[in-house]
PDB file of N, CA, C and O in Angstrom:
ATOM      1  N   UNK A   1       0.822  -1.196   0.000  1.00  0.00           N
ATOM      2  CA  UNK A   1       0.000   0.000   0.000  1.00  0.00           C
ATOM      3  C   UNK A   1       0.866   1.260   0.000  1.00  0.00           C
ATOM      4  O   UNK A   1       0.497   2.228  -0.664  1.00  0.00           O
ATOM      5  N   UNK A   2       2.082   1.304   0.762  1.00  0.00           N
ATOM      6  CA  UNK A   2       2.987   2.480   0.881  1.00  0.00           C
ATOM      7  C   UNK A   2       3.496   2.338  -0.593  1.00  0.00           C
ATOM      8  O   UNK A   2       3.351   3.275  -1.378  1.00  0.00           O
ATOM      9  N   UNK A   3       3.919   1.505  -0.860  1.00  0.00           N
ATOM     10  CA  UNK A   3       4.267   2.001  -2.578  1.00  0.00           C
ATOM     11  C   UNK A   3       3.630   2.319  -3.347  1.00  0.00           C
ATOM     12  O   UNK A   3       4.125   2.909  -4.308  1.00  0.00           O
ATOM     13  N   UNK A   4       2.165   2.063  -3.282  1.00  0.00           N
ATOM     14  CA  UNK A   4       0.889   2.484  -4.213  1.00  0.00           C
ATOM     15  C   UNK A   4       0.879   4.629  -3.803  1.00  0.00           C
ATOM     16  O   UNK A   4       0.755   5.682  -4.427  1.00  0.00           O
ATOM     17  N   UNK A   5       1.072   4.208  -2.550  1.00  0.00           N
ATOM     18  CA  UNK A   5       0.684   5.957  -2.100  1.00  0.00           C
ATOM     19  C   UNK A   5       1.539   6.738  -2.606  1.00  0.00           C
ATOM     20  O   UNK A   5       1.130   7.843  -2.963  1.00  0.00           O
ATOM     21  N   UNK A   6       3.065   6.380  -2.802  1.00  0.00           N
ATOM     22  CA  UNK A   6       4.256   6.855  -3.073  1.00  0.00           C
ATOM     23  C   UNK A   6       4.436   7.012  -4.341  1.00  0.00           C
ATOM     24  O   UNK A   6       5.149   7.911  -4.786  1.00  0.00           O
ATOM     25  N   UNK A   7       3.589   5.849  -5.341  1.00  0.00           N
ATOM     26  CA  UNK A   7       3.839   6.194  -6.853  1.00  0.00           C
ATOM     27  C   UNK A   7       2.393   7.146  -7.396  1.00  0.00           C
ATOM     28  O   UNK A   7       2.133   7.246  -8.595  1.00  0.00           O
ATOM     29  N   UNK A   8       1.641   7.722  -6.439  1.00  0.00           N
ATOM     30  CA  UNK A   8       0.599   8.728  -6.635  1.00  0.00           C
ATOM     31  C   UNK A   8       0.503   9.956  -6.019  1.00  0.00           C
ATOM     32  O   UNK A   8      -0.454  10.726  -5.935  1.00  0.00           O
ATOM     33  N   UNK A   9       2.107  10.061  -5.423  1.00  0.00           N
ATOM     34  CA  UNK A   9       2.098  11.524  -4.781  1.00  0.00           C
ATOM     35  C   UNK A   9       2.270  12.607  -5.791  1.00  0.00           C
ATOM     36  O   UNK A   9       2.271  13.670  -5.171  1.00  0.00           O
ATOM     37  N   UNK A  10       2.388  12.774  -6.835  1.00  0.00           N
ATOM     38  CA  UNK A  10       2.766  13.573  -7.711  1.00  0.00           C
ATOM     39  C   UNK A  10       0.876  13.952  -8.381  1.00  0.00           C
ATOM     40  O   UNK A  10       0.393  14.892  -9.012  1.00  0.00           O
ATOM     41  N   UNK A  11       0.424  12.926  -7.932  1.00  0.00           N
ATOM     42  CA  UNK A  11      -1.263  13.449  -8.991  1.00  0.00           C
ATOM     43  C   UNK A  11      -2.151  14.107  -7.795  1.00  0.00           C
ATOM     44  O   UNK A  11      -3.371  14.257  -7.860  1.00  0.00           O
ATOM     45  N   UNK A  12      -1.263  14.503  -6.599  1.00  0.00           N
ATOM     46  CA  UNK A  12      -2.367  14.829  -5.447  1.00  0.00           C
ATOM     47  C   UNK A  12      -2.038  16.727  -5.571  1.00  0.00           C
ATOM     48  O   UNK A  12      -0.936  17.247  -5.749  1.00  0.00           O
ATOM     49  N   UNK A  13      -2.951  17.211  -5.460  1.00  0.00           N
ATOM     50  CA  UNK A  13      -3.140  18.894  -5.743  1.00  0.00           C
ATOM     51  C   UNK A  13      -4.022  19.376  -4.659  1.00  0.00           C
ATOM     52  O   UNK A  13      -3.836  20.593  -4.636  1.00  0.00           O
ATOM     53  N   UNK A  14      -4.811  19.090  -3.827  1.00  0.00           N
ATOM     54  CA  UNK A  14      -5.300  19.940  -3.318  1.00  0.00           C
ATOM     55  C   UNK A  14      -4.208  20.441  -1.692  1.00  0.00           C
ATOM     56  O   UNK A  14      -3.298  19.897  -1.069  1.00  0.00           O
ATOM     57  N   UNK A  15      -4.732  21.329  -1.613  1.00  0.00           N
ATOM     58  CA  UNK A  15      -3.731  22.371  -0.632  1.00  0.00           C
ATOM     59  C   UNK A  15      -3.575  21.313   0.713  1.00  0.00           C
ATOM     60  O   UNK A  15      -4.576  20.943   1.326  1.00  0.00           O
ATOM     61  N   UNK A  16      -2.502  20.974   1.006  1.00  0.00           N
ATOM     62  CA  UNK A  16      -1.590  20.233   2.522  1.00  0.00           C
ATOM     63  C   UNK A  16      -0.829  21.061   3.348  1.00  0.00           C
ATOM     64  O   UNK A  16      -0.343  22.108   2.921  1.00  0.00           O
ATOM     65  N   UNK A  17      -0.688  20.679   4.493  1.00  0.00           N
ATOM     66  CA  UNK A  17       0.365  21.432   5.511  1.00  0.00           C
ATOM     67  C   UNK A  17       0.449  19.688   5.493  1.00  0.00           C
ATOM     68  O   UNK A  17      -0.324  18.755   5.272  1.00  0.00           O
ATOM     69  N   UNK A  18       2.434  19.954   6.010  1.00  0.00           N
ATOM     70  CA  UNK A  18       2.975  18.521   6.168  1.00  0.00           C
ATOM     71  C   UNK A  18       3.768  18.653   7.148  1.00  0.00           C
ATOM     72  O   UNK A  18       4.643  19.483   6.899  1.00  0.00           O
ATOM     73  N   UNK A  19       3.871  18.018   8.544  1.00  0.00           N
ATOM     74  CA  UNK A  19       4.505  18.136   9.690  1.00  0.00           C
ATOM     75  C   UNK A  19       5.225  17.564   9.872  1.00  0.00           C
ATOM     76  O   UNK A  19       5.022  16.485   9.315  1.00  0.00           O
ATOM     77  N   UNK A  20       6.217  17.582  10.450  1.00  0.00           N
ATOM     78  CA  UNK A  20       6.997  16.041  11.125  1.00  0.00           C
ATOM     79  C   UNK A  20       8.361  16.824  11.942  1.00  0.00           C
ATOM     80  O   UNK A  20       9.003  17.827  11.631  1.00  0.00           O
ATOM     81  N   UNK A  21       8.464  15.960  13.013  1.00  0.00           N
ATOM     82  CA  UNK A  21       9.287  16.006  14.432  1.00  0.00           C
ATOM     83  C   UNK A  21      10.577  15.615  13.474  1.00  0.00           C
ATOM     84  O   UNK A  21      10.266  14.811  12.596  1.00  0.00           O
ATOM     85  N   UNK A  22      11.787  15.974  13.469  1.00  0.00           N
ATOM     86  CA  UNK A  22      13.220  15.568  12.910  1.00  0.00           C
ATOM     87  C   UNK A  22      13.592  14.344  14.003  1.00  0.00           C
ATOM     88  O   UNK A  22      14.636  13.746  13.745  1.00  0.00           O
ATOM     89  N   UNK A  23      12.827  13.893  15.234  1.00  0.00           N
ATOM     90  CA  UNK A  23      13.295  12.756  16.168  1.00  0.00           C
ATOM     91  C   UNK A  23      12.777  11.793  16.242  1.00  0.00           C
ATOM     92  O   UNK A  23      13.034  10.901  17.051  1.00  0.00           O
ATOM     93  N   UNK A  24      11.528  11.787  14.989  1.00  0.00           N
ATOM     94  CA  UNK A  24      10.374  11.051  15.136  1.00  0.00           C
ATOM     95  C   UNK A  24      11.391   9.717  14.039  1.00  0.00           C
ATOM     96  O   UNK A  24      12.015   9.622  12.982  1.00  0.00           O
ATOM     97  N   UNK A  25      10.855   8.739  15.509  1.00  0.00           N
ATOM     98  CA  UNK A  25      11.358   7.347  15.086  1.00  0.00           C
ATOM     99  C   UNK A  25       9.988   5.869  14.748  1.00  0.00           C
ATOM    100  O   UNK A  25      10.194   4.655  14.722  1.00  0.00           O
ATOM    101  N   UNK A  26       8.913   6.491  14.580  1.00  0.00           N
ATOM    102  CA  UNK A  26       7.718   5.524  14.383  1.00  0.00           C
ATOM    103  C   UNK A  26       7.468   5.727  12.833  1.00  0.00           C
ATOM    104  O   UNK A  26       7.019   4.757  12.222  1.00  0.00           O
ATOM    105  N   UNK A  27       7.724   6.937  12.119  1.00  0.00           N
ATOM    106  CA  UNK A  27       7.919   7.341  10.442  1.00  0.00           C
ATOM    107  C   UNK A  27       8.565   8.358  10.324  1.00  0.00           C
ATOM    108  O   UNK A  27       8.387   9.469  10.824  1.00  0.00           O
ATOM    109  N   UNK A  28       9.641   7.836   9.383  1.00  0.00           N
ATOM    110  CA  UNK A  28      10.931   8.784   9.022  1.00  0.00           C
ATOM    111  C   UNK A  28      10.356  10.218   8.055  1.00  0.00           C
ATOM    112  O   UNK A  28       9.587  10.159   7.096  1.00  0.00           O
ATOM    113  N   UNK A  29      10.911  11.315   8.570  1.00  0.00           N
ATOM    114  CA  UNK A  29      10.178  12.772   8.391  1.00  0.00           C
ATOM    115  C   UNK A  29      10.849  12.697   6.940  1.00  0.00           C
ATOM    116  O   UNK A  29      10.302  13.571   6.268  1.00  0.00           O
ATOM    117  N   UNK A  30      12.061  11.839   5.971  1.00  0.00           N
ATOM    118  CA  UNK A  30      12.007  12.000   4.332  1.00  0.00           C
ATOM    119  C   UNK A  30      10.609  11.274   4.272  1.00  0.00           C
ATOM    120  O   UNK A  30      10.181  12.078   3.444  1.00  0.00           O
ATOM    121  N   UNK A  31       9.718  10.565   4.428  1.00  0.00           N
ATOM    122  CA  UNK A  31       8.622  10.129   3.663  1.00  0.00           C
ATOM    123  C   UNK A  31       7.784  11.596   3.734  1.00  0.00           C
ATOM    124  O   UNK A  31       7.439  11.901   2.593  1.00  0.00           O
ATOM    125  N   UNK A  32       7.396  12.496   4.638  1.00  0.00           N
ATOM    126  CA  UNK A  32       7.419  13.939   4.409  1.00  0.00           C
ATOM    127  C   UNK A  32       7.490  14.611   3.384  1.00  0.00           C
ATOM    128  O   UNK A  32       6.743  15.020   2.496  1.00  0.00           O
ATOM    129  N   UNK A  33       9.057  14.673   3.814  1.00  0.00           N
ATOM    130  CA  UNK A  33      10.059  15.205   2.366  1.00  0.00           C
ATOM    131  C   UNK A  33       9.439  15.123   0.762  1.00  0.00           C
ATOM    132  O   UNK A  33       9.166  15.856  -0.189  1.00  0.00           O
ATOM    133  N   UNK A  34       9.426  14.026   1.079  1.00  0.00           N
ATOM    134  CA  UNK A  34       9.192  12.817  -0.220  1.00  0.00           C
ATOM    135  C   UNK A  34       7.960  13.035  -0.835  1.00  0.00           C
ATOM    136  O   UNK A  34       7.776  12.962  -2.050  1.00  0.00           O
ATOM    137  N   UNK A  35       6.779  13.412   0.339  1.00  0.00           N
ATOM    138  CA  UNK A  35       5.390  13.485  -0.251  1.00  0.00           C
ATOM    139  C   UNK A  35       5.150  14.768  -0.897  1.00  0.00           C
ATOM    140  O   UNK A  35       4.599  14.956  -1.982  1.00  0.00           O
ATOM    141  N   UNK A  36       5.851  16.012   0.270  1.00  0.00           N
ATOM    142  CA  UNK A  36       5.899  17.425  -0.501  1.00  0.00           C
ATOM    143  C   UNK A  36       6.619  17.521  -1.895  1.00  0.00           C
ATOM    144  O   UNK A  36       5.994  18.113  -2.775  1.00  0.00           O
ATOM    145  N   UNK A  37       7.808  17.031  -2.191  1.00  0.00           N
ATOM    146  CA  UNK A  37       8.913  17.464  -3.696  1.00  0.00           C
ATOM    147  C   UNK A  37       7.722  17.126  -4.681  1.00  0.00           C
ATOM    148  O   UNK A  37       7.457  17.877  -5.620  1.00  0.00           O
ATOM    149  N   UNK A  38       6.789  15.587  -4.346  1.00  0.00           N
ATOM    150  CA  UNK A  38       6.477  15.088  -5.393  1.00  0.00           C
ATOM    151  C   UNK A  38       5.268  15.538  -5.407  1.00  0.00           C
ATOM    152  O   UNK A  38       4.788  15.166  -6.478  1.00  0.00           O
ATOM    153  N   UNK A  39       4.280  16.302  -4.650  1.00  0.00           N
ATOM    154  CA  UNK A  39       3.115  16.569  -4.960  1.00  0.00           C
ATOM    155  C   UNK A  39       3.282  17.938  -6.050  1.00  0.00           C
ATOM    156  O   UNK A  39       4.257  18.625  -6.353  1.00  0.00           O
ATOM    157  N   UNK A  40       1.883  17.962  -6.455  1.00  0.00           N
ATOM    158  CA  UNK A  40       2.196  18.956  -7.932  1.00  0.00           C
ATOM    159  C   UNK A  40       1.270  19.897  -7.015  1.00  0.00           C
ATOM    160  O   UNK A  40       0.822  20.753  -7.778  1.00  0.00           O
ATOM    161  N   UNK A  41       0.847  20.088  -5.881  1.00  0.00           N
ATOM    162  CA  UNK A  41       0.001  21.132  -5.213  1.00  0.00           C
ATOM    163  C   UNK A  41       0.626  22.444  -5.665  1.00  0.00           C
ATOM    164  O   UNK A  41       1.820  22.673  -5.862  1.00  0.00           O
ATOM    165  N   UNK A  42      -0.454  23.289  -5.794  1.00  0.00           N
ATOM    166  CA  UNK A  42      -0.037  25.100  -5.724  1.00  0.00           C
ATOM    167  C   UNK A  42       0.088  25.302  -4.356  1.00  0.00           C
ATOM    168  O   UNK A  42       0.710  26.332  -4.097  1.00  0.00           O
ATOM    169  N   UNK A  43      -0.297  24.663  -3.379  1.00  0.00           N
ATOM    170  CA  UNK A  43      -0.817  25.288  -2.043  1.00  0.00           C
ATOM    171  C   UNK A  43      -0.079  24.232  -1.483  1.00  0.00           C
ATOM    172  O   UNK A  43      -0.940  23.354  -1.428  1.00  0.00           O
ATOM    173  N   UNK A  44       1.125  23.663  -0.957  1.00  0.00           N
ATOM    174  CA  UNK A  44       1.923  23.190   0.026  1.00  0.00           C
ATOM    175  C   UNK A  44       2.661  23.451   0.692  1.00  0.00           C
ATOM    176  O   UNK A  44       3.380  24.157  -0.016  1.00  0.00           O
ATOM    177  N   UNK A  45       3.346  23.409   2.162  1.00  0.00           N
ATOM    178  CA  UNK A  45       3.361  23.874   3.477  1.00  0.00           C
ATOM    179  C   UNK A  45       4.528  22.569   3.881  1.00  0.00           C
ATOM    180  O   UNK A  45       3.940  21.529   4.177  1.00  0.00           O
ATOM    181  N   UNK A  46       5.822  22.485   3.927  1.00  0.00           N
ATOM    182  CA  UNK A  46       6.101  21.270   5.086  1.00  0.00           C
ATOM    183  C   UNK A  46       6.944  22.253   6.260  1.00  0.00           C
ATOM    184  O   UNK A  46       7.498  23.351   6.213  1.00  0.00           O
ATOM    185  N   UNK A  47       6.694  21.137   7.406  1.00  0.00           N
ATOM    186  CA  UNK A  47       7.081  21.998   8.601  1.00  0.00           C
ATOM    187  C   UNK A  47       7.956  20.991   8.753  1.00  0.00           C
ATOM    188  O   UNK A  47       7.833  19.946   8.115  1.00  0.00           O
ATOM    189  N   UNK A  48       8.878  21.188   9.568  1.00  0.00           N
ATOM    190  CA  UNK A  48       9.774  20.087  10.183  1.00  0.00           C
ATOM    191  C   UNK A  48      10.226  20.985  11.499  1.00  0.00           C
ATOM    192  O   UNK A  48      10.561  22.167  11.574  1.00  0.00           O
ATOM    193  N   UNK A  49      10.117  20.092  12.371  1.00  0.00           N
ATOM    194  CA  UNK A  49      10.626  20.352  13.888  1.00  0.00           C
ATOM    195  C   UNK A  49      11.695  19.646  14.548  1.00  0.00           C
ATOM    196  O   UNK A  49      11.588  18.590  15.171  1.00  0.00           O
ATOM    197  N   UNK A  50      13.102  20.566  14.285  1.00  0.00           N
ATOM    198  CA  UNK A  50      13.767  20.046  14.961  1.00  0.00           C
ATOM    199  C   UNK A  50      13.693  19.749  16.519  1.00  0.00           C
ATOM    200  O   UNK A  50      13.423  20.400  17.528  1.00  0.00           O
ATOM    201  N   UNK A  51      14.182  18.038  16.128  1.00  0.00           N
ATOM    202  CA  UNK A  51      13.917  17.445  17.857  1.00  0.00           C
ATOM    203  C   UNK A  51      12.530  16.890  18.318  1.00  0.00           C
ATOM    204  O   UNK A  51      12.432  15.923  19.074  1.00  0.00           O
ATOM    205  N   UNK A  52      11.487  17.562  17.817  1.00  0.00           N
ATOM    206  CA  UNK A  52      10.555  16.529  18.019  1.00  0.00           C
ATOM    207  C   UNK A  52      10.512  15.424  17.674  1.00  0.00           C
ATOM    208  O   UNK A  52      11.334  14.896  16.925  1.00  0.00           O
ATOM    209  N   UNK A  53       9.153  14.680  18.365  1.00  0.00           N
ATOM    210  CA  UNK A  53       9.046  13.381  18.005  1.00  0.00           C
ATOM    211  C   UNK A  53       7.326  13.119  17.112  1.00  0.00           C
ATOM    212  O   UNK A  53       6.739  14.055  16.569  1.00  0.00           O
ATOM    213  N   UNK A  54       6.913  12.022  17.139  1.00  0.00           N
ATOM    214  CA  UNK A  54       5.819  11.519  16.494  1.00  0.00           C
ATOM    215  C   UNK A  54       4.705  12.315  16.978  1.00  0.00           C
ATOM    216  O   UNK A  54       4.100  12.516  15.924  1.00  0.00           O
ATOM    217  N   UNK A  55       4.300  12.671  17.536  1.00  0.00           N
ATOM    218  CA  UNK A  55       3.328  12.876  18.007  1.00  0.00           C
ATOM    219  C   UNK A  55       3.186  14.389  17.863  1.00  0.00           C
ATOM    220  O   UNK A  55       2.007  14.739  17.832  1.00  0.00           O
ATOM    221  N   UNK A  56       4.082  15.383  17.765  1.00  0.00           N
ATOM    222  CA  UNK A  56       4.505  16.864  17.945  1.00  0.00           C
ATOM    223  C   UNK A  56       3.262  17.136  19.129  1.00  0.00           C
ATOM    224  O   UNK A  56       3.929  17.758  19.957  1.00  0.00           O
ATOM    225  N   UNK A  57       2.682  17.102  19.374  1.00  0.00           N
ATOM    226  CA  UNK A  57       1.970  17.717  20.195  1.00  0.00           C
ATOM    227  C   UNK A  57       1.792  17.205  21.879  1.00  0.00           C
ATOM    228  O   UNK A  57       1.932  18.033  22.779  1.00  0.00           O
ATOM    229  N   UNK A  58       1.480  15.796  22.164  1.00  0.00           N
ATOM    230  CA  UNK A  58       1.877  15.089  22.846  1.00  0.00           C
ATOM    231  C   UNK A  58       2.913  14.887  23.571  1.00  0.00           C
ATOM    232  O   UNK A  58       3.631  14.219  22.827  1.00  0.00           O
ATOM    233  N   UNK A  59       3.501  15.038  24.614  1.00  0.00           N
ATOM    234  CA  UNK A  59       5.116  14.594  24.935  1.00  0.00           C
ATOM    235  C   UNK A  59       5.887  15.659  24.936  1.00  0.00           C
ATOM    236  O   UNK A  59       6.979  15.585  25.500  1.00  0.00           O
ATOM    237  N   UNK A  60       5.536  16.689  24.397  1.00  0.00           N
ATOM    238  CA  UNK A  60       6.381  17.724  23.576  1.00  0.00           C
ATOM    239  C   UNK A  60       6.587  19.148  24.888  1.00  0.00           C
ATOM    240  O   UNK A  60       5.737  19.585  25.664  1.00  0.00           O
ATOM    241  N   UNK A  61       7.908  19.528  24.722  1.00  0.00           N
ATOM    242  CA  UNK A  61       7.462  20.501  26.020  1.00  0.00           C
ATOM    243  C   UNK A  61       6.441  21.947  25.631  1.00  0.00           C
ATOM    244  O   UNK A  61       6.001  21.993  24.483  1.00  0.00           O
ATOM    245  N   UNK A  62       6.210  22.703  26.269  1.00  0.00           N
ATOM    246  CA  UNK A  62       5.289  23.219  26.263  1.00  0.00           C
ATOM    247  C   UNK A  62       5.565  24.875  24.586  1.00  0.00           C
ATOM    248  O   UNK A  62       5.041  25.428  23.619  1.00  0.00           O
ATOM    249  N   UNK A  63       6.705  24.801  25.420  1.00  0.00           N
ATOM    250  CA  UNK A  63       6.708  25.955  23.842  1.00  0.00           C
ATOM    251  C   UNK A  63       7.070  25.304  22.692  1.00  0.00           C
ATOM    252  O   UNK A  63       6.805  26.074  21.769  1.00  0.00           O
ATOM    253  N   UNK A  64       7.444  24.489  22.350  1.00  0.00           N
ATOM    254  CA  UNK A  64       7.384  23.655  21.090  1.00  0.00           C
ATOM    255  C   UNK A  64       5.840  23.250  20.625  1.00  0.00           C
ATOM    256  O   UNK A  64       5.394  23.518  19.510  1.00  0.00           O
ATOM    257  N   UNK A  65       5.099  22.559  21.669  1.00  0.00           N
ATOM    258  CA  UNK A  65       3.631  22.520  21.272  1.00  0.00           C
ATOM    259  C   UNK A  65       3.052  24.126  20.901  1.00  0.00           C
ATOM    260  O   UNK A  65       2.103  24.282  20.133  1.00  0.00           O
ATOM    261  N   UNK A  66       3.641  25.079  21.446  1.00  0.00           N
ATOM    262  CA  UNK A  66       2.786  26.241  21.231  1.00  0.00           C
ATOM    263  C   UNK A  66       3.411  27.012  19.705  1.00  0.00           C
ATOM    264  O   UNK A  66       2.805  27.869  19.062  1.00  0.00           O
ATOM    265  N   UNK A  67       5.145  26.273  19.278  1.00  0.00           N
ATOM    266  CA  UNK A  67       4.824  26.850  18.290  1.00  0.00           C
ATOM    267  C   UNK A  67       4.145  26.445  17.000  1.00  0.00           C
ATOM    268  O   UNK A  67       3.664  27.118  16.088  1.00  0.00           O
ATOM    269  N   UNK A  68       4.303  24.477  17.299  1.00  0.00           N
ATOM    270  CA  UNK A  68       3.140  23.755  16.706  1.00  0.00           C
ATOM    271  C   UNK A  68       1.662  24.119  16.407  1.00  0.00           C
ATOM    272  O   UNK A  68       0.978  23.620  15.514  1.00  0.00           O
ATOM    273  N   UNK A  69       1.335  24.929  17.166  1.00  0.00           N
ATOM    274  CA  UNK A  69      -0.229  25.062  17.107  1.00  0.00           C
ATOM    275  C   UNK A  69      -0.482  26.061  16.605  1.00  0.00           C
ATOM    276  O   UNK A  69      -1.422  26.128  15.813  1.00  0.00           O
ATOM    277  N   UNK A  70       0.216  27.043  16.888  1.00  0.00           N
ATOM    278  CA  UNK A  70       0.682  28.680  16.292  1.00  0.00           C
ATOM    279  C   UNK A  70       0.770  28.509  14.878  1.00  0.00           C
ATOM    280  O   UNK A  70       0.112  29.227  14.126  1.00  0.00           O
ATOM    281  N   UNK A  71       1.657  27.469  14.389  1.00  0.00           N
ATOM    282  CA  UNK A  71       1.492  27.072  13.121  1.00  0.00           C
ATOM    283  C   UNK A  71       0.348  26.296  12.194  1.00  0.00           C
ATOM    284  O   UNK A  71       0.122  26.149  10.993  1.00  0.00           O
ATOM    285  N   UNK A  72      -0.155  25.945  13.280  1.00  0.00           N
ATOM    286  CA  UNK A  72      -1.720  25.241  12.330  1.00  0.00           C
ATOM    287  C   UNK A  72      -2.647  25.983  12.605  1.00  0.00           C
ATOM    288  O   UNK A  72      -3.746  25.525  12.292  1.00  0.00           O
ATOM    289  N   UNK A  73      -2.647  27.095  13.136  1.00  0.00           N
ATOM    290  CA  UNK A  73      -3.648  28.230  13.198  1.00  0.00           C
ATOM    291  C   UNK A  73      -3.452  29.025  12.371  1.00  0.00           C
ATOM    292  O   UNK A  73      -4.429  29.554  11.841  1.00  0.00           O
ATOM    293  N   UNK A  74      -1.894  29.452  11.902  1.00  0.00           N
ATOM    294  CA  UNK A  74      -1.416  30.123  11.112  1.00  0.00           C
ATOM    295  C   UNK A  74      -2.143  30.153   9.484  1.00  0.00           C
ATOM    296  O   UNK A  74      -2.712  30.996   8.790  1.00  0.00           O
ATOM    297  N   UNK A  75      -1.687  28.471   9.335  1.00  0.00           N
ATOM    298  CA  UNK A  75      -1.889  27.741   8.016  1.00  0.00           C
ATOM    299  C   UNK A  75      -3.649  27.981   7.498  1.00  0.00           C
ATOM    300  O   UNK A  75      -4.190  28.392   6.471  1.00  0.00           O
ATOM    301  N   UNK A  76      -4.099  27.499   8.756  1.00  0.00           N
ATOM    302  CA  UNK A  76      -5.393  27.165   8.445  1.00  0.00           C
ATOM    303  C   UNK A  76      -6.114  28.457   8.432  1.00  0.00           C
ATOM    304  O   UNK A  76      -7.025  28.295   7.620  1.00  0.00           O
ATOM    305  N   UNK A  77      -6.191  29.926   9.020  1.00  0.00           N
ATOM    306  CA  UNK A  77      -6.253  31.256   8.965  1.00  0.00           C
ATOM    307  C   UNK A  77      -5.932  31.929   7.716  1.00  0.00           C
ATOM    308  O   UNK A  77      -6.654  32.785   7.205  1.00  0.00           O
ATOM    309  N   UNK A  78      -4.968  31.569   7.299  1.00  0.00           N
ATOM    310  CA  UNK A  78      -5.024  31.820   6.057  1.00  0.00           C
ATOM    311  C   UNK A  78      -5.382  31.804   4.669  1.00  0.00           C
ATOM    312  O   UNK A  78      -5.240  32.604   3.744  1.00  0.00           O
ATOM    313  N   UNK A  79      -6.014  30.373   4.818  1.00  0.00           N
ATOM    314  CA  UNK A  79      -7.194  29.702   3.741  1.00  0.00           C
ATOM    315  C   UNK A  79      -8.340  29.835   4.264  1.00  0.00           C
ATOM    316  O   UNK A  79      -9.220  29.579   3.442  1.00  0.00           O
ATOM    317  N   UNK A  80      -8.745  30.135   5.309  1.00  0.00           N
ATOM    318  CA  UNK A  80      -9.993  30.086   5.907  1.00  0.00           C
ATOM    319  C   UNK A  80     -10.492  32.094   5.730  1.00  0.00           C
ATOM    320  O   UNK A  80     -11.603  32.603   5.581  1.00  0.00           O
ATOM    321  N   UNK A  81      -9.385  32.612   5.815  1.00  0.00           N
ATOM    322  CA  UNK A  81      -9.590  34.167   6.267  1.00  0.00           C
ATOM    323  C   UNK A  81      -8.493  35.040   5.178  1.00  0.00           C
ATOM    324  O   UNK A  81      -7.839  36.019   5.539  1.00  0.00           O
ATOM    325  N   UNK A  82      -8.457  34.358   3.575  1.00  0.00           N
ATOM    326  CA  UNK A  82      -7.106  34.952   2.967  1.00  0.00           C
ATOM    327  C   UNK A  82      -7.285  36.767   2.948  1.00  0.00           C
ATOM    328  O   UNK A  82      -8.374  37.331   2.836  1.00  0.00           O
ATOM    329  N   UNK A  83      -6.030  37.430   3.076  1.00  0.00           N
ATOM    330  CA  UNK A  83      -6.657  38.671   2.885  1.00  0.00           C
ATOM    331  C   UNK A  83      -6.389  39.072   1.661  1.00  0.00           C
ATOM    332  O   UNK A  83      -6.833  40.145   1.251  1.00  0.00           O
TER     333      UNK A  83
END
């Protein structure tokens, strides 16, 4: 199934934010990488957090979650409220 998803990242277009912890050891943050280069979106976003882990929000100390969230308020404010 991961290779099916991987040889169809390039036909996916609608607008993504893509996250990932640089410590996260449950899925490696190039499959990330990998999904943003190859999508043909106008509207893509990857974040990467150094030092986090899987979960970014979870576990995470407290100003790292806040700049996590800061950032998906950000993202989503902006398609929701463009000026």
């Amino acid at each position: 199934m991961v290779d099916l998803i991987g040889t169809k990242f390039h036909e996916f277009k609608a607008p993504f934010l893509t996250m990932h912890g640089t410590a996260d050891v449950v899925a490696d943050p190039e499959g990330s990488k990998n999904f943003y280069m190859k999508s043909t979106s106008d509207d893509k976003t990857l974040k990467l957090y150094d030092g986090s882990y899987h979960s970014l929000i979870q576990g995470e100390p407290d100003e790292s979650r806040s700049v996590i969230l800061a950032d998906i308020k950000a993202w989503l404010d902006e398609r929701v409220h463009p000026n």
